[in-house]
C-alpha positions in Angstrom: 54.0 13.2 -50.4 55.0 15.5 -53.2 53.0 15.6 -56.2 52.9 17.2 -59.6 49.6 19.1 -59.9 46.0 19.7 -58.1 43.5 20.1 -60.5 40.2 21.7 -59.6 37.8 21.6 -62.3 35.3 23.9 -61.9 31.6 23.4 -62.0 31.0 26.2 -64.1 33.0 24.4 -66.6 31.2 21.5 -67.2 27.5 22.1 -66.5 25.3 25.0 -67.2 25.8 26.5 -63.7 24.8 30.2 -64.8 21.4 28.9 -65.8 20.7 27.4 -61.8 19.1 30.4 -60.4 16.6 31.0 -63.2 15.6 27.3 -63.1 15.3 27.2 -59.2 12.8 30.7 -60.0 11.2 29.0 -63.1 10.3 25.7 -61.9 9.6 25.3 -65.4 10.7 21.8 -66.8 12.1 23.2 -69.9 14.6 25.8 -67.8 15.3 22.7 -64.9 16.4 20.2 -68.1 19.0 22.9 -70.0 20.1 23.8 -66.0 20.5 20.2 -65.1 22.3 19.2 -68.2 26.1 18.5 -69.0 28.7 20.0 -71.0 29.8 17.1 -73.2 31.8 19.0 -75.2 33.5 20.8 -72.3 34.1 17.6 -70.5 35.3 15.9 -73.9 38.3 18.6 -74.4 39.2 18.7 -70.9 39.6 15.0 -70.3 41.9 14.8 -74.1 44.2 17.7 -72.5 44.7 15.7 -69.3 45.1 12.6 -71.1 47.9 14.7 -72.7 49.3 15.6 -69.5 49.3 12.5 -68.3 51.3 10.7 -71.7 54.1 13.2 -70.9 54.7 12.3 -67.6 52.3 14.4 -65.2 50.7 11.6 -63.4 51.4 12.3 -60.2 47.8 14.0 -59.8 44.9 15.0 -57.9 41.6 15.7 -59.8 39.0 17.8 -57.8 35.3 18.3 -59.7 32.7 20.7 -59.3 29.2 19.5 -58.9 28.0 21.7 -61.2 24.3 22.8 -61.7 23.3 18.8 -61.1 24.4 19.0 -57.8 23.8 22.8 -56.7 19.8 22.7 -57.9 18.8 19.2 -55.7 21.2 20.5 -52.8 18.6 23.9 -53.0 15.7 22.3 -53.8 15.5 20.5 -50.7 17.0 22.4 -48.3 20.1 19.6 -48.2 22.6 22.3 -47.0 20.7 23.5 -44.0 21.2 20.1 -42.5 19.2 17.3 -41.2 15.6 18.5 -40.8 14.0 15.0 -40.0 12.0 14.7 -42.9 11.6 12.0 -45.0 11.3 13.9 -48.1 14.6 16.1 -46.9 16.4 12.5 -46.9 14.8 11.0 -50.3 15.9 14.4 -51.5 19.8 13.4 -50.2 19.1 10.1 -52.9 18.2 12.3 -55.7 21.1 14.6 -54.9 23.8 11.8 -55.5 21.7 10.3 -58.6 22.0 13.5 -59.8 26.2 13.9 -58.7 27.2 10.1 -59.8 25.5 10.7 -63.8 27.7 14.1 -63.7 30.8 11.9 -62.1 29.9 9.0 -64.7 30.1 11.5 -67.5 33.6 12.8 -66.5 35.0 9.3 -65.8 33.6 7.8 -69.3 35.9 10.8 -70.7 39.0 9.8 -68.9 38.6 6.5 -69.9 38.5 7.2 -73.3 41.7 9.6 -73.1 43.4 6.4 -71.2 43.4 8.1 -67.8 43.2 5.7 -65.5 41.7 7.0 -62.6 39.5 6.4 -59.3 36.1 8.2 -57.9 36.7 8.5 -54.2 33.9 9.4 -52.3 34.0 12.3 -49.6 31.3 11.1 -47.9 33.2 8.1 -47.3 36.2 9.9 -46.1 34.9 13.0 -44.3 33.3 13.7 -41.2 32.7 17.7 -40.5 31.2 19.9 -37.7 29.2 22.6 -38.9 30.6 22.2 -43.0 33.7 22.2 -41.5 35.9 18.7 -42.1 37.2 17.7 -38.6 38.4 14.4 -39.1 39.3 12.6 -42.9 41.2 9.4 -44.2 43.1 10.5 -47.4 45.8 7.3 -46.9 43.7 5.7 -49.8 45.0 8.9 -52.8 48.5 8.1 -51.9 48.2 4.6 -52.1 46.7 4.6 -55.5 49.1 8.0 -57.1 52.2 5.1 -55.9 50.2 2.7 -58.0 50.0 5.0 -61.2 46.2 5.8 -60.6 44.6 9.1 -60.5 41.9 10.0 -57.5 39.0 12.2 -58.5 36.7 13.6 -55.7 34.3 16.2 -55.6 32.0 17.8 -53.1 29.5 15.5 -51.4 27.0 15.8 -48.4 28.9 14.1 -45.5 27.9 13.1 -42.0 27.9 16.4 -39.6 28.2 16.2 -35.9 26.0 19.2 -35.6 23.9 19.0 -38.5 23.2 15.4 -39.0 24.7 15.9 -42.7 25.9 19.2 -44.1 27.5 19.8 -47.7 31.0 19.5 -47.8 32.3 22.1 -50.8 35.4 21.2 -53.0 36.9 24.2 -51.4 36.7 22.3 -48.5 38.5 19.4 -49.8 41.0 21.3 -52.1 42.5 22.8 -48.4 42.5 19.4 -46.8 44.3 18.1 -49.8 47.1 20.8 -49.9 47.8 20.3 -46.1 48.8 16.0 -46.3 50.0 16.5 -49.8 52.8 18.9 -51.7 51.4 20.0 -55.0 54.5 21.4 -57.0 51.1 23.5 -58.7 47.7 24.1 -58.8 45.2 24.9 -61.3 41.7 26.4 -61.2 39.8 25.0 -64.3 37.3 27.6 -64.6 35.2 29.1 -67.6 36.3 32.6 -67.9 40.7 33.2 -68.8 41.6 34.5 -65.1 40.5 37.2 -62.8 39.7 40.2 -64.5 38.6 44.1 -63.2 35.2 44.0 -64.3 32.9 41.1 -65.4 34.5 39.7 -69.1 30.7 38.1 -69.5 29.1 41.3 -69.0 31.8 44.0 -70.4 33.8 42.3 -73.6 36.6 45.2 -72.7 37.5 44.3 -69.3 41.3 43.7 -68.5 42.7 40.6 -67.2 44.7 40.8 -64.5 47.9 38.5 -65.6 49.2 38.4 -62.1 48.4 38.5 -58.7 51.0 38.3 -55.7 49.6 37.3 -51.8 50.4 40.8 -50.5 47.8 42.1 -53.2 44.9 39.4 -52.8 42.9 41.4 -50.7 43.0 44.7 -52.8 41.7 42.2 -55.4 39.1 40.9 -53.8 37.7 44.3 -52.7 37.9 45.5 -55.9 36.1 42.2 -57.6 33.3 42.1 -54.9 31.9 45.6 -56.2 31.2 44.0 -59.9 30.4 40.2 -59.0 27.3 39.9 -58.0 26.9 35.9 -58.1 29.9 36.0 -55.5 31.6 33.5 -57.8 34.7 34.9 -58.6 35.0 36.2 -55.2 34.7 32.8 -53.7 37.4 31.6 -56.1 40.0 34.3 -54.7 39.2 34.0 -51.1 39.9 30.3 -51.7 43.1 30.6 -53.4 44.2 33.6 -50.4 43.5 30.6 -48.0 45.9 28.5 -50.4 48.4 31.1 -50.4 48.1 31.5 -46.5 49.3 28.0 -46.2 52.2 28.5 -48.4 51.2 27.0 -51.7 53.7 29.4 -54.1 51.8 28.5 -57.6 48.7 28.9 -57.8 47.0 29.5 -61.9 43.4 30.3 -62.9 42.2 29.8 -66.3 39.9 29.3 -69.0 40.4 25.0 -69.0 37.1 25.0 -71.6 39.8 27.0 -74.3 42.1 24.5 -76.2 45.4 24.3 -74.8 45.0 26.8 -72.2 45.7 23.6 -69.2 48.4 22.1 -71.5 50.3 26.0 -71.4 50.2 26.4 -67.7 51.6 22.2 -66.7 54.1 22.6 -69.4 55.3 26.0 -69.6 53.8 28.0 -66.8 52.6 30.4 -69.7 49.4 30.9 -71.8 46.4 33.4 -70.9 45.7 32.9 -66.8 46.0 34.9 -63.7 49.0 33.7 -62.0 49.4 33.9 -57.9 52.3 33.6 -55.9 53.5 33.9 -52.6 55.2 37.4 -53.1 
């Protein structure tokens, strides 16, 4: 099935991600709340420039969320991605993860809503099965069924039943792949919170140089030359992903800033605005 647009929205974009690692540390209440909280006004502006996108006749559409710093911390905190360990508190700790996923999902879905997006949470967990965090078997009959029907699926990353592991998290990178294999995207976006890839950290040096474009033949160069100044690994994971994209023969491919006004609504509409831009060249 051919469609108009994947959307990943990335965690970073929506949650106070940066701030996980010094709650996790912390333990403080005070550092857990601000890491643990949502970006309203983030998710507010993102959901109106969809809602745009969707009035002028994108609605053939994908939306793929990031769990942000809800999901990441509870994941850590209990150990969730090592797997099944047998203890109770490991599985109570499962519960608290998706309490923790569903107020971050209810938050985005209260915003589509209200910028008269009608769309669908699908669960992964209910589609999914994997073998060591890698899917092995999924149902995704149900997203075309509902994009004929005019609705939009969202899906994000969920802990899924492992054949190995008992459960195991199942990233969005994960999906995103599956995704791209049964369906044709004409594009896809990364929705992050930084305006592309650039040669040094922009949140660290204010004078580093986005990189406007990125062919498949350089994306390795790039990531080589990214890993020396990213020390989260974020951005790195980001390109390795989109290289795997690019392996299977997606030829657009943006990442941008989608927190910046109009930025999402440049790319759809006129492939143009600030963004790195990758393509199968």
């Amino acid at each position: 099935m051919d469609i108009d647009l994947i959307l990943k929205i990335g965690g970073s974009s929506i949650s106070n991600k940066r701030l996980l690692a010094k709650a996790l540390k912390s333990q403080s209440p005070g550092d857990i709340k601000v890491a643990l909280a949502v970006n309203q006004q983030n998710i507010d502006c993102i959901a109106a420039e969809i809602g745009e996108l969707f009035s002028s006749g994108v609605k053939k559409m994908i939306i793929l969320t990031g769990v942000g710093s809800p999901g990441h911390f509870v994941v850590l905190q209990h150990g969730i991605h090592k797997g099944n360990s047998g203890n109770i508190n490991q599985h109570l700790g499962l519960v608290d993860a998706q309490i923790a996923v569903n107020l971050l999902r209810q938050t985005l879905l209260e915003a589509f809503v209200a910028n008269k997006i009608p769309v669908v949470q699908l669960y992964a967990s209910s589609i999914y099965e994997s073998n060591k965090m890698r899917i092995i078997r999924g149902d995704t009959s149900n997203f075309e069924r509902f994009i004929q029907n005019g609705i939009v699926p969202v899906i994000s990353g969920d802990v899924v039943p492992d054949l190995s592991m008992g459960y195991s998290v199942l990233s969005g990178d994960q999906i995103l792949l599956d995704l791209v294999k049964k369906f044709i995207p004409q594009k896809i976006i990364f929705g992050s919170d930084v305006d592309g890839v650039f040669d040094e950290d922009p949140k660290i040096n204010p004078a580093a140089n986005l990189i406007p474009e990125i062919p498949h033949s350089r994306i390795n160069e790039v990531i080589e030359q990214v890993s020396s100044g990213d020390a989260s690994g974020q951005m790195k994971g980001k390109l390795v992903e989109i290289r795997n994209l690019l392996d299977l023969g997606q030829k657009e491919i943006m990442l941008l800033n989608i927190t910046r006004k109009g930025a999402l609504l440049e790319a759809v509409t006129n492939n143009s605005g600030r963004s790195t831009r990758f393509h199968s060249k």
